[in-house]
C-alpha positions in Angstrom: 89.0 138.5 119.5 91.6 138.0 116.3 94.3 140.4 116.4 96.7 140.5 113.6 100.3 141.5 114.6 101.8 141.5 111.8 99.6 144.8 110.5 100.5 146.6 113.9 103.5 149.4 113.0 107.2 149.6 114.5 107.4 151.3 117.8 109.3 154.9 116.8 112.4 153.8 119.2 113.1 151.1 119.6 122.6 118.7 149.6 123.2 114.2 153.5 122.1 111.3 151.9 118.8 109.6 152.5 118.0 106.2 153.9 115.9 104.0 152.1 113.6 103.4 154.6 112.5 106.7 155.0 111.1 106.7 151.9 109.2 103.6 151.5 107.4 104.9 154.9 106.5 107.9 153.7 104.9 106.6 150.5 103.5 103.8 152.6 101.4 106.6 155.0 100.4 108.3 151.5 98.7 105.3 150.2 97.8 104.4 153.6 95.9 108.0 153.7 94.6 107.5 149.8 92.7 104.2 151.0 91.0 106.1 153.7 89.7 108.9 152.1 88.5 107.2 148.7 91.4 105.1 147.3 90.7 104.7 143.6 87.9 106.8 143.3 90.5 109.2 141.1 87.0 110.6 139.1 86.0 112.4 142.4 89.2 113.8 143.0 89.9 113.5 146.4 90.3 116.8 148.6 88.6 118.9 146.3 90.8 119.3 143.2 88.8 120.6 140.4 89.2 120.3 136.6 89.2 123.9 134.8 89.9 123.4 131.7 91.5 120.8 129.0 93.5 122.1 125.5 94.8 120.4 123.3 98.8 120.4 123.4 100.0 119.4 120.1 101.8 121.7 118.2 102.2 124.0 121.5 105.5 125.8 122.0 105.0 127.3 125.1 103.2 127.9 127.7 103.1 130.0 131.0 100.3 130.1 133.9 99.0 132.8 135.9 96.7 133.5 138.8 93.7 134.7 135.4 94.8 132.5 132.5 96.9 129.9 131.0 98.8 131.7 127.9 99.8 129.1 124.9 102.3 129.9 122.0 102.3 127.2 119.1 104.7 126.9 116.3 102.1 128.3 113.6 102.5 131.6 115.4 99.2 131.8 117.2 99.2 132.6 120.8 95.9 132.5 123.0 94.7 133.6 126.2 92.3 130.6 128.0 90.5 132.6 130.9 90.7 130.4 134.6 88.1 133.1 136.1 85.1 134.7 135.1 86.1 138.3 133.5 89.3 136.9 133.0 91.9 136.9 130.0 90.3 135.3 126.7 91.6 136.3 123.4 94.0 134.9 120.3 96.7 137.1 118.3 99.0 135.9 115.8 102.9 136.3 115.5 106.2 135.5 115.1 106.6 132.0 116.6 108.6 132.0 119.5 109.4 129.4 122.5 109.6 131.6 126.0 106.7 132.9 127.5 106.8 135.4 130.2 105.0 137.5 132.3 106.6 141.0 133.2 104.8 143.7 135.9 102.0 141.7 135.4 100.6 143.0 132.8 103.4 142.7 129.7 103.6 139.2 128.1 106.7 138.7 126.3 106.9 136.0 123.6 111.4 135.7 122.9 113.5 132.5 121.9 112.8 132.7 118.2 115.0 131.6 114.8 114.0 135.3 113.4 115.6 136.8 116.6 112.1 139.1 117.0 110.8 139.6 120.6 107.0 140.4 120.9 105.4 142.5 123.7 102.0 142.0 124.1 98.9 144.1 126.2 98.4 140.4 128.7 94.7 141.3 129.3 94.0 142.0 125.4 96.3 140.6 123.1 97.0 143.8 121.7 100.6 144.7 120.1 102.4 146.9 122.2 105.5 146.8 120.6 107.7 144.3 118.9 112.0 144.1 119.0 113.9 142.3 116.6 117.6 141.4 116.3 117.0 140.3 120.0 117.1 136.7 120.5 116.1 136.9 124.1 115.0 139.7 126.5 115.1 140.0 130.6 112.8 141.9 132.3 113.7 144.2 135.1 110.9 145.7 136.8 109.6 148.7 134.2 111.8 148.0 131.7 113.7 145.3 130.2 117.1 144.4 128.6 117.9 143.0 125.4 122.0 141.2 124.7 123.0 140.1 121.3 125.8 137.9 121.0 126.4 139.5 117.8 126.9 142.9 118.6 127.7 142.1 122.3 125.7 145.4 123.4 123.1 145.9 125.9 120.1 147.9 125.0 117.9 149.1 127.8 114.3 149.7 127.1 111.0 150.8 128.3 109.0 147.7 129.0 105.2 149.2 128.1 106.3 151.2 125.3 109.7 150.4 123.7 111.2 153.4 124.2 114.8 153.2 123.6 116.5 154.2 127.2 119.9 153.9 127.4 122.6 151.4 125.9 126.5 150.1 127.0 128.7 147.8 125.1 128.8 144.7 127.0 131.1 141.7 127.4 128.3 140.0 129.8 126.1 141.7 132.5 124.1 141.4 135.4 121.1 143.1 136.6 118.3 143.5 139.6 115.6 146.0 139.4 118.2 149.2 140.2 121.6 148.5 139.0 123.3 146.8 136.1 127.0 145.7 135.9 128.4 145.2 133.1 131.9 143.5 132.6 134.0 144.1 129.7 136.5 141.7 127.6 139.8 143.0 129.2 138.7 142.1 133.1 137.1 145.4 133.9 133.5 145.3 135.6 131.4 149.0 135.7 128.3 150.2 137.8 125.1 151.6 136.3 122.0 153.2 137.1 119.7 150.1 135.8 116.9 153.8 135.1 118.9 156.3 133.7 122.4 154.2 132.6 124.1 156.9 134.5 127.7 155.2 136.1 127.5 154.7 139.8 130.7 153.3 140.2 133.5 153.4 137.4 135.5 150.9 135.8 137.9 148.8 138.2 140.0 145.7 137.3 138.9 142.3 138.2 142.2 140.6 137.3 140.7 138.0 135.2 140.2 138.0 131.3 136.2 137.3 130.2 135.1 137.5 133.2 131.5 135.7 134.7 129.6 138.5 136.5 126.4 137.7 138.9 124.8 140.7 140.5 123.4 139.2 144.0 122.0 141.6 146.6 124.9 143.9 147.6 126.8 141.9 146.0 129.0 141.5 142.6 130.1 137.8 142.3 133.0 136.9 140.0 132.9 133.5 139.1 136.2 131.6 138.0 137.1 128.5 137.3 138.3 127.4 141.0 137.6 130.2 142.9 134.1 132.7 143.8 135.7 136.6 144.5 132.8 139.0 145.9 132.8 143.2 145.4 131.0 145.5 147.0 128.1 146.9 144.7 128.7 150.7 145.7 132.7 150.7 145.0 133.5 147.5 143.7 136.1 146.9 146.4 137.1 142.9 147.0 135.3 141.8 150.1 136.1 138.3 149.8 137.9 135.2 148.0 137.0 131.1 148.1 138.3 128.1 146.7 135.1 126.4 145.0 134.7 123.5 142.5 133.9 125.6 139.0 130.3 127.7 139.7 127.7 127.7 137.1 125.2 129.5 139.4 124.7 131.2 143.2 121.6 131.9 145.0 120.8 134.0 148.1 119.7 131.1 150.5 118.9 131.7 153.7 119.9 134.3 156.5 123.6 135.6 155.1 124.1 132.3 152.9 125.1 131.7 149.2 123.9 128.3 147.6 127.0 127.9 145.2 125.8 125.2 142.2 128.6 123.6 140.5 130.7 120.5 138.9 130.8 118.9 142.6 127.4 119.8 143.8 126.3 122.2 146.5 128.8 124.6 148.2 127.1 126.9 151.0 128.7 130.1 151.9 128.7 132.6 154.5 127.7 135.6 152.7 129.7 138.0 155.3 133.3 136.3 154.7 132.9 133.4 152.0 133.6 131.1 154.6 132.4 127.6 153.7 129.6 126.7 156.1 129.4 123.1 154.7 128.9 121.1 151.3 127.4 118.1 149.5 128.3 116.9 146.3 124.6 115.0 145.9 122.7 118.3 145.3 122.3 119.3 141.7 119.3 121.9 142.3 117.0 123.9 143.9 113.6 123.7 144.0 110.4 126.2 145.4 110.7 127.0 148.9 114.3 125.8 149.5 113.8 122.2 148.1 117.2 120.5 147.1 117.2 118.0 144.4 119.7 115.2 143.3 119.5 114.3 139.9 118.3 111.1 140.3 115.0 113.0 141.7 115.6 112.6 145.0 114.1 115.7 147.4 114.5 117.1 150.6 114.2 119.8 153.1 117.2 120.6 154.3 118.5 123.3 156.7 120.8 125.3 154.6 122.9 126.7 157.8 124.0 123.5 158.5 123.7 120.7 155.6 121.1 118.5 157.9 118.1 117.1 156.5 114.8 117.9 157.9 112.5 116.1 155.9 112.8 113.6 153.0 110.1 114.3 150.5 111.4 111.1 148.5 111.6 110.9 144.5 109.4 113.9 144.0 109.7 117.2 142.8 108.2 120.6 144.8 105.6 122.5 142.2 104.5 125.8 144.1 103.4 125.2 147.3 102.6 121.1 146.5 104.6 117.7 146.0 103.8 115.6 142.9 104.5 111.8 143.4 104.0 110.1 140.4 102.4 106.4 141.0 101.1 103.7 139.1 98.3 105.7 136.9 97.7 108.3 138.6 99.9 111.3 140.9 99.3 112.3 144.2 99.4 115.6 145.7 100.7 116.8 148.7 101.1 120.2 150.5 104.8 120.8 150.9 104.1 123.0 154.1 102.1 120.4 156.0 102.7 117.3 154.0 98.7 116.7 153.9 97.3 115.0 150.8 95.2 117.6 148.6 94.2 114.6 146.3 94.7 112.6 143.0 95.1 113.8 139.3 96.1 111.5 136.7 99.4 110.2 136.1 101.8 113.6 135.1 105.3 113.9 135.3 106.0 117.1 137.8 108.6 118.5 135.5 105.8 119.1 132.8 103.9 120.9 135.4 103.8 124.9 136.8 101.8 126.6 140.0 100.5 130.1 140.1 98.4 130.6 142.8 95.5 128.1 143.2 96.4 126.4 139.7 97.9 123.7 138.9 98.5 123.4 135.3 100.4 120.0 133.5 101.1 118.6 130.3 99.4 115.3 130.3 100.8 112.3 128.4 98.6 112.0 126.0 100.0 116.0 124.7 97.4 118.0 126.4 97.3 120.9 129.0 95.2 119.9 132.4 94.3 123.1 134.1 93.5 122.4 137.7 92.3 124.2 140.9 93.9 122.7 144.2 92.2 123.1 147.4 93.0 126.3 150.0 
């Protein structure tokens, strides 16, 4: 099926060290276990990893996987559907080139992060135009509808997701948003409420005290983030719950029972959530991975209990993809369940951060600029 987009009309509205030994023992058992259960015999697989399907990369833009199909934008505009199932997604469209694929109520594809500024919507099972948005660099979806910034303009547009249906819009300094509310902070150091639905205020202007202020929206929860310092508000009110002394935040995470994962110029900060009480801190993790996984940036990994700071288990110089551990190796990769630390088997040599999970799939852009499709074991 060839869909032309271009012929489709407007919508009407628009964290503690590791030892060194610990390491070298665990990928000492791996290749221990590899020699046992077939070694070198990478054409077989070992554990039952199967081969779906092969595409050719070059040129590609984008991609995205799913549970059905894996969805490829390339920089001549095209943008395919490669089914993963019988009955499954299989179509190409064409359209504004664009380099973010995302999946929204699974069912919307979004193709954003284009030099025209022109976000698509597409029908996920057909390839059908839905509706298309331009003067919108970027969009974030928010359960049935989704939220479009400019930089230019510096106002947020709310709209329906399925149809485009122009729903509300606020100017906005910055903003952050969940499925239900949206706060919105202005130039002057004010933040305001809203009804993320209807735009309706739920709780009015109040002073944050800060010029430009950095709002995050977490849980309950607004986050102000300065340059030394992390203030909390209550959500319903915005009263000040809270104020800490942290190295400057770029990002927070829920993380855990009552804990805040602070990212910043000195690492990981962990917070009690109640209080903003430091529960402890690490200047060696730079990220977070699936399932709680820190990283450092030299690629170390671990599992680490977050109420405390101790490590549980070192997964070495790996990197968590879904539920599995890639460790790269002389020609090939091994794979290894993150829950149980069994080896599911061998693909060939990939490097994890060109690789993406979605339910039994594995999917990885293979040196050679191709996308390797495949299913991993139960």
């Amino acid at each position: 099926m060839l869909i032309d987009l271009d012929a489709a009309p407007e919508p009407s509205l628009s964290p503690a060290r590791a030892r060194r030994p610990v390491r070298y023992w665990i990928v000492a058992v791996l290749v221990l276990v590899l020699i046992l259960v077939g070694g070198s015999a990478a054409p077989g697989r070992p554990g039952g990893i199967a081969e779906v399907l092969t595409v050719e990369g070059q040129g590609t833009v984008a991609s995205l996987l799913t549970g059905e199909a894996f969805y490829l934008a390339h920089m001549n505009g095209t943008i395919e559907a490669r089914p993963l199932c019988a009955g499954c997604p299989k179509w190409s469209t064409r359209g504004t080139p664009g380099q973010r694929l995302t999946m929204a109520e699974g069912d919307t594809l979004i193709l954003d992060g284009n030099d025209t500024a022109e976000s698509i919507f597409l029908d996920a099972r057909t390839g059908a135009l839905r509706w298309r948005l331009n003067n919108a660099l970027a969009v974030d979806p928010y359960g049935g509808r989704v939220a479009a910034w400019s930089f230019e303009d510096r106002v947020l547009r709310m709209r329906d997701l399925r149809s485009g249906r122009a729903l509300w819009s606020r100017p906005a300094f910055n903003y952050s948003a969940d499925d239900a509310y949206v706060v919105i902070a202005d130039k002057a150091g004010g933040a305001t409420v809203y009804d993320a639905a209807t735009g309706r205020e739920r709780t009015p202007r109040r002073e944050l005290g800060v010029p430009d202020p950095a709002v995050q929206l977490v849980g309950e929860r607004v986050l102000l983030l300065g340059g030394s310092y992390l203030a909390a508000y209550h959500r319903d009110g915005l009263s000040r719950e809270w104020i800490t002394s942290t190295p400057a935040a770029y990002g927070v995470l829920p993380c855990g029972d009552g804990l805040l994962c602070v990212f910043g110029a000195e690492g990981l900060t962990v917070l009690d959530a109640a209080d903003g009480s430091v529960r402890w801190a690490d200047p060696a993790w730079t990220g977070m991975g699936a399932d709680g996984v820190l990283t450092e940036e030299g690629g170390r990994t671990a599992i680490v209990d977050l109420a405390t700071g101790r490590v549980e288990r070192e997964l070495g110089r790996t990197a968590p993809v879904g539920d599995s551990l890639l460790f790269p190796e002389p020609g090939r990769t091994t794979v290894v369940g993150l829950s149980d630390g069994r080896v599911r088997g061998v693909l060939p040599l990939v490097s994890p951060g060109a690789c993406s999970a979605a339910g039994p799939f594995l999917a990885c852009e293979t040196p050679n600029v191709t996308f390797t499709v495949w299913r991993l074991p139960g």
